[in-house]
C-alpha positions in Angstrom: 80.7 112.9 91.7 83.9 113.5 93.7 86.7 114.4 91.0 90.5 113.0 92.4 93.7 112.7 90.9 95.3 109.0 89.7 94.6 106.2 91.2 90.8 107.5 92.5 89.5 104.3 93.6 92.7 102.9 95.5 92.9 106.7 97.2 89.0 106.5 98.1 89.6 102.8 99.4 92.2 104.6 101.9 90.1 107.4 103.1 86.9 105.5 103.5 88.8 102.5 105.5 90.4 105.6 107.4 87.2 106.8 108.1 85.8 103.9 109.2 89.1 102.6 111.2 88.3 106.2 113.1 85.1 105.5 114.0 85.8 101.5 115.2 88.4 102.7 117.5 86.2 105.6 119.1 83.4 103.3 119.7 85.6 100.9 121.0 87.2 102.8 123.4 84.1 104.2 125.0 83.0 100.6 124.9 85.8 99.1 126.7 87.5 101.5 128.6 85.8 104.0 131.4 84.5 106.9 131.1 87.6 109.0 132.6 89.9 107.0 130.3 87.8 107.9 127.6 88.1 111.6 128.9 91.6 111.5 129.5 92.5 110.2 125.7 90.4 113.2 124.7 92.3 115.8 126.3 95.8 114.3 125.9 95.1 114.1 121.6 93.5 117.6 121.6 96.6 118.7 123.4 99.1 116.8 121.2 97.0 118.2 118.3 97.3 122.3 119.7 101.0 121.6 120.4 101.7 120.5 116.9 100.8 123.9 115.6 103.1 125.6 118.0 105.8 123.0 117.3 105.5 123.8 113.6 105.2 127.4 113.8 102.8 127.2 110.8 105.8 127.4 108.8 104.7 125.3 105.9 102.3 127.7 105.2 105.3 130.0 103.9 107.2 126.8 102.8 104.7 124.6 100.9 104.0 127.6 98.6 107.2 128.3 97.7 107.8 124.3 97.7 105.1 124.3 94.8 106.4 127.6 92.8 110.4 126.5 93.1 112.3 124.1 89.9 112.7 120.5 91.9 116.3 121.3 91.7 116.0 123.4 95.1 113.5 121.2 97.2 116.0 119.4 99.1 117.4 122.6 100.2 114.2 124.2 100.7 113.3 121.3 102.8 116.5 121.7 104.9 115.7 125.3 105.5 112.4 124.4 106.6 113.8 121.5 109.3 116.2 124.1 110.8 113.5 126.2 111.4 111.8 123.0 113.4 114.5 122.1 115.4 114.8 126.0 116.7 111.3 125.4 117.6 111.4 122.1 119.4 114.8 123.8 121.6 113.1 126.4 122.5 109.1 125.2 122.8 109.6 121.4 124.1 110.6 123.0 127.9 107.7 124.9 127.7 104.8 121.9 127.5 106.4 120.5 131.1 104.0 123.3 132.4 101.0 121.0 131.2 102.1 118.8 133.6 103.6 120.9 136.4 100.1 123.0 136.7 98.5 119.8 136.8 96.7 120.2 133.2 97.3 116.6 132.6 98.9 114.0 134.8 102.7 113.6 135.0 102.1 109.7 133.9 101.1 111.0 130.4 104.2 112.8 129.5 106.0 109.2 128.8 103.5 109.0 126.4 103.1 113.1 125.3 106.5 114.0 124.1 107.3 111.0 121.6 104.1 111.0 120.2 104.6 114.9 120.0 107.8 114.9 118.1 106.7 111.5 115.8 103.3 113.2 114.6 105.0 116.4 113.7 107.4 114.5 111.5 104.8 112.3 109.8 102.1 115.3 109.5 104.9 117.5 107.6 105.6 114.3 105.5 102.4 113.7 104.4 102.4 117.8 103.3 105.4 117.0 101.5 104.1 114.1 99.4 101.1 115.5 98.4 102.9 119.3 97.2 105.4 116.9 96.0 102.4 115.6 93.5 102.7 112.1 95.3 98.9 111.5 96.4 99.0 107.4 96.1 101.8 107.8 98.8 100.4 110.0 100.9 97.4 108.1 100.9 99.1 104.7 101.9 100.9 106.8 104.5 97.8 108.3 106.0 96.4 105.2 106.2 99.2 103.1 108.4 99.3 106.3 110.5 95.8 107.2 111.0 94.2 104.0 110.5 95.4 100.6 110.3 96.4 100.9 113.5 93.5 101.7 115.2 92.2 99.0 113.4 94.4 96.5 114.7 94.6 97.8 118.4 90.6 97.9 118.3 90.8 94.1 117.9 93.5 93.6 120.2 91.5 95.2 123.0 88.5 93.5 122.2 89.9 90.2 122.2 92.5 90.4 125.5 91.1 92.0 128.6 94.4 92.7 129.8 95.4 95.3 126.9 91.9 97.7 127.7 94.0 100.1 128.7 95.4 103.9 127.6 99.0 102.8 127.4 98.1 100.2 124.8 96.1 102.6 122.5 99.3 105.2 122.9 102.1 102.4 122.5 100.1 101.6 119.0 99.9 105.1 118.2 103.4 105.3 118.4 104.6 102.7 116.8 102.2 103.2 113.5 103.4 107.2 113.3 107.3 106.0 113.4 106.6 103.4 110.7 104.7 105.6 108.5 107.1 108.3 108.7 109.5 105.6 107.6 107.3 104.7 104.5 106.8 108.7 103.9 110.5 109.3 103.3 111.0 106.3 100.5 109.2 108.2 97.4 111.2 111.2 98.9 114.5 109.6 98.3 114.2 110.5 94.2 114.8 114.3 95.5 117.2 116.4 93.4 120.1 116.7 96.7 122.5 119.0 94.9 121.1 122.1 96.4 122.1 120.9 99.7 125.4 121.8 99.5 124.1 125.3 99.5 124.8 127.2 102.7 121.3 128.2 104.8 119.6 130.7 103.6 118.7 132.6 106.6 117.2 135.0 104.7 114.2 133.1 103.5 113.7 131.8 106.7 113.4 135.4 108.1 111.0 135.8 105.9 109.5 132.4 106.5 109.4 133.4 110.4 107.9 136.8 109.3 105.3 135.5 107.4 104.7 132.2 109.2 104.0 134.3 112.5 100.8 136.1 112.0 99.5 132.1 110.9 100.6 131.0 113.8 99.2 133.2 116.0 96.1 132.9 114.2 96.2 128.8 114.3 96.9 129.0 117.8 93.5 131.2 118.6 91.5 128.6 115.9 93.3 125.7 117.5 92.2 126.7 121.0 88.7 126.0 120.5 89.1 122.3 119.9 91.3 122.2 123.2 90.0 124.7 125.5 86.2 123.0 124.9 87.5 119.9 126.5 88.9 121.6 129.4 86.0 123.8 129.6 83.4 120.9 129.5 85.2 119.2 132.3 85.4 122.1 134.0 81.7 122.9 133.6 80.1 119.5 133.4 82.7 116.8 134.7 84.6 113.5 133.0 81.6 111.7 132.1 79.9 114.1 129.8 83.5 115.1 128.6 84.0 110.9 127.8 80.5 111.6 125.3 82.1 115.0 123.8 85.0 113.6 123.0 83.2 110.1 121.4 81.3 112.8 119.4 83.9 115.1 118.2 85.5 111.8 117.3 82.9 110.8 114.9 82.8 114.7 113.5 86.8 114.8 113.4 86.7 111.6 111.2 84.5 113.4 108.8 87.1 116.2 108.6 89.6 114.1 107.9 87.9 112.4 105.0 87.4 115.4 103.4 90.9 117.1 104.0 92.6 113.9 102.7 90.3 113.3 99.6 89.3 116.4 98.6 91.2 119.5 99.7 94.3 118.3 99.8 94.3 117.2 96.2 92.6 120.2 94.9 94.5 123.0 97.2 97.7 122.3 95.1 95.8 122.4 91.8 94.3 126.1 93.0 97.5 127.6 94.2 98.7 126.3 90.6 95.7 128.8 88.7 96.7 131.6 91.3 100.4 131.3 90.7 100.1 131.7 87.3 97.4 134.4 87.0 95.1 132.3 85.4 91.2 133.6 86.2 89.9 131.6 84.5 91.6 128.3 85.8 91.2 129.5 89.2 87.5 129.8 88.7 86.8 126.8 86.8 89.2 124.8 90.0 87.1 127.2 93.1 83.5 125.3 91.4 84.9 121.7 91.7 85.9 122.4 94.6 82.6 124.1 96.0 80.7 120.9 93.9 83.1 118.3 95.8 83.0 119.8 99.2 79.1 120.5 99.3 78.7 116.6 98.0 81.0 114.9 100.4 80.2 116.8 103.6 76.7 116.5 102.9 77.1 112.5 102.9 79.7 112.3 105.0 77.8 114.2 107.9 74.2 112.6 107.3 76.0 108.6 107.3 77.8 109.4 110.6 74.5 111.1 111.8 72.6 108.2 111.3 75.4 105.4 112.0 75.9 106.6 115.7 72.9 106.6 117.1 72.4 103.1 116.8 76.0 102.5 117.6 75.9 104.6 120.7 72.7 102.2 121.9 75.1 99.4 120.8 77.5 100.6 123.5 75.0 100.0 126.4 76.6 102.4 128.5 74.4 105.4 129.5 76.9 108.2 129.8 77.0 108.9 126.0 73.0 107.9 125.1 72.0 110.3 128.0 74.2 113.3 126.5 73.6 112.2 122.6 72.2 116.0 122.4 75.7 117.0 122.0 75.9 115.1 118.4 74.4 117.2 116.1 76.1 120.5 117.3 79.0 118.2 116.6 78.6 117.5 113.3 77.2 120.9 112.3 80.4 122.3 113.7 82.6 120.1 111.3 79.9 120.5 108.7 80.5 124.4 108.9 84.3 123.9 109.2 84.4 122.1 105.9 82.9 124.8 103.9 84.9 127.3 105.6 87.9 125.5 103.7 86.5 126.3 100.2 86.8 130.2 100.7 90.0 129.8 103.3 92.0 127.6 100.4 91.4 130.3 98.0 92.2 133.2 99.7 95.5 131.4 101.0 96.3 130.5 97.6 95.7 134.2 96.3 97.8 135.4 99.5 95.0 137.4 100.8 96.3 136.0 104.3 95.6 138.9 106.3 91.6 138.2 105.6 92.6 134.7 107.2 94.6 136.1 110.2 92.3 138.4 111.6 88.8 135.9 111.1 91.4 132.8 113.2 92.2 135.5 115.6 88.4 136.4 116.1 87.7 133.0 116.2 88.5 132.4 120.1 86.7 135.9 120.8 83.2 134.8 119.4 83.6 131.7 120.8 84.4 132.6 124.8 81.5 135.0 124.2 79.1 132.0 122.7 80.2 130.4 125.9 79.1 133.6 127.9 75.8 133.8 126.1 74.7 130.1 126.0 75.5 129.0 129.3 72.4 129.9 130.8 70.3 128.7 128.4 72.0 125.3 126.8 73.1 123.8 129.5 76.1 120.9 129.1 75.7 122.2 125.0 76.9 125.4 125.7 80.5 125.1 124.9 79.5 122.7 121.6 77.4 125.2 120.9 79.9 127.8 121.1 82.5 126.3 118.9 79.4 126.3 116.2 78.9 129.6 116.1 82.8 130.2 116.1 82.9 128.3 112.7 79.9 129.9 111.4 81.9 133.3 111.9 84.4 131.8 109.7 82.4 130.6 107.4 80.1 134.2 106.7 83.9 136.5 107.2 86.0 134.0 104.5 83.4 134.2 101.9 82.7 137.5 102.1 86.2 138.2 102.0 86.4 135.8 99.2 83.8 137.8 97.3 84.9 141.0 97.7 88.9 140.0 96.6 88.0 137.3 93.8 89.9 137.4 90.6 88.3 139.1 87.3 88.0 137.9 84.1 
């Protein structure tokens, strides 16, 4: 069974009705909306998705650890340090994402909805980091929840019951609204924070280093992040709107999968792993590296067979040929988030044992193997080609971490 920390069945509750919340709304959309709307929603949240990780420099990979390692009586100015180095970022990177729109990447009637929702998921998704380092999981949970799923939820029913909100601004105004309140809800276990270190000056220093470390990440993010935004262009490019609309209801269904296991089980057992490594503790760390093999091996097992054999009667439900034509997309799909998932095991523990340069260069090859899958497929696969490619990009990862992960693992 999948092992959790307190409060296990109120935390599964929240991930399974996230989970399922994810997949109503998908399914909805592609049944009530067109194909090209469908396609549009795809490209704008896998750009809002890539520009997050430039937004946040992958600065909390520097920040969360020393977050975790510091006495409570410095978080607040820790957490200060950190937002300075954000709002650099958004001055100087915010100008830059006009040129989506200027080059005609996305339509110039998106960016009303592309910069709020831009700024307001960066806030909550550093929040939600924060509660769970902060050892607040039931919160975290909740907060998940209202922002990735009780919304779509409740716009999912609002568009099936009146005709006259099937449309993309509705989905985005929801969107909107749900990240702002849950970012609202995140900050009230936060308030208990020790605030005397505030009146600390900045230390530029450790955000130097922050930068320093926190670069090579992000340049690595940024080539592993490409693949889930460059394959939508790429299919569009290639194959057109309607068999990006089915890609984009199929990585939907795969993405919810992720996010059920990154919510229930790595982000409750990362914390407990960087604990074992950051004391030196072998055998902890191995004892914490099995349950999380165990957990990850049993969920994404599951989790990918129940959404393999839930949509394929639920794309037939949608009576709309685009997606049961191109349903051969599916299972590279799901083998590409199945493959993803059990890249985390090895990633989490070489990041925890700060073997980051192992993680670095595999990210950066990442977007190499996968332009050349592309290459190599096309002639062959057809409109799978570029799902195709991003599976053989995560089985790189997969072989290169835990080989890595072998060859660097802690002795007894």
């Amino acid at each position: 069974m999948l092992s959790f920390l307190p409060g296990p069945v109120l935390n599964v509750g929240l991930r399974g009705l996230t989970l399922v919340s994810k997949f109503l709304l998908i399914f909805v959309l592609a049944k009530l909306l067109t194909p090209a709307e469908v396609a549009l929603y795809g490209l704008l949240t896998a750009t809002i998705a890539y520009a997050l990780m430039a937004l946040g420099l992958d600065f909390y990979t520097y920040a969360t650890r020393d977050l975790i390692a510091a006495d409570r009586s410095r978080w607040a100015g820790i957490l200060r340090d950190q937002g300075v180095v954000y709002l650099v970022a958004y001055a100087l990177l915010l100008p830059l994402f006009l040129l989506l729109f200027s080059q005609g990447l996305l339509p110039w009637s998106m960016a009303l909805w592309f910069f709020p929702l831009l700024a307001v998921e960066h806030l909550a998704q550093e929040l939600n980091r924060l509660l769970i380092a902060t050892s607040e999981p039931l919160w975290a949970s909740v907060v998940l929840f209202l922002r990735s799923g009780l919304w779509a939820v409740l716009i999912a029913a609002c568009m099936w019951l009146i005709p006259e909100s099937r449309n993309l601004g509705t989905v985005f105004g929801a969107w909107l609204l749900s990240a702002t309140m849950a970012c609202l809800l995140a900050l009230w276990p936060l308030r208990r924070i020790d605030r005397q270190s505030l009146r600390t000056s900045i230390n530029w220093a450790w955000i130097r280093r922050g930068i320093k470390v926190a670069l090579p990440f992000l340049l690595a993010t940024l080539c592993l992040r490409a693949l889930s935004t460059a394959d939508r262009y790429l299919i569009e490019w290639f194959d057109g709107v309607e068999v990006l609309a089915a890609y984009v209801l199929f990585t939907g269904i795969a993405s919810a999968v992720m996010s059920f296991m990154d919510a229930s089980v790595f982000s409750f057992q990362y914390p407990k792993l960087l604990a074992a490594a950051n004391q030196q503790d072998p055998n902890r760390f191995r004892l914490e590296m099995k349950r999380l093999w165990n957990n990850t091996l049993i969920g994404t097992v599951l989790l990918t067979l129940t959404a393999y054999l839930l949509a394929q009667p639920l794309v037939q439900w949608l009576d709309r040929p685009v997606y049961s034509e191109h349903l051969g997309l599916l299972p590279w799909t799901l083998l590409a988030v199945a493959l993803t998932s059990f890249s985390m095991v090895p990633h989490y523990a070489l990041y925890a044992r700060h073997r980051d340069r192992f993680i670095v260069f595999s990210h950066l090859a990442a977007l190499p193997v996968f332009l050349a899958g592309v290459w190599l497929f096309r002639s062959t696969l057809g409109e799978s080609t570029v799902a195709a490619a991003v599976a053989a990009s995560f089985a790189f990862l997969l072989l290169f971490k835990l080989v890595a992960y072998l060859q660097t693992r802690p002795q007894a």
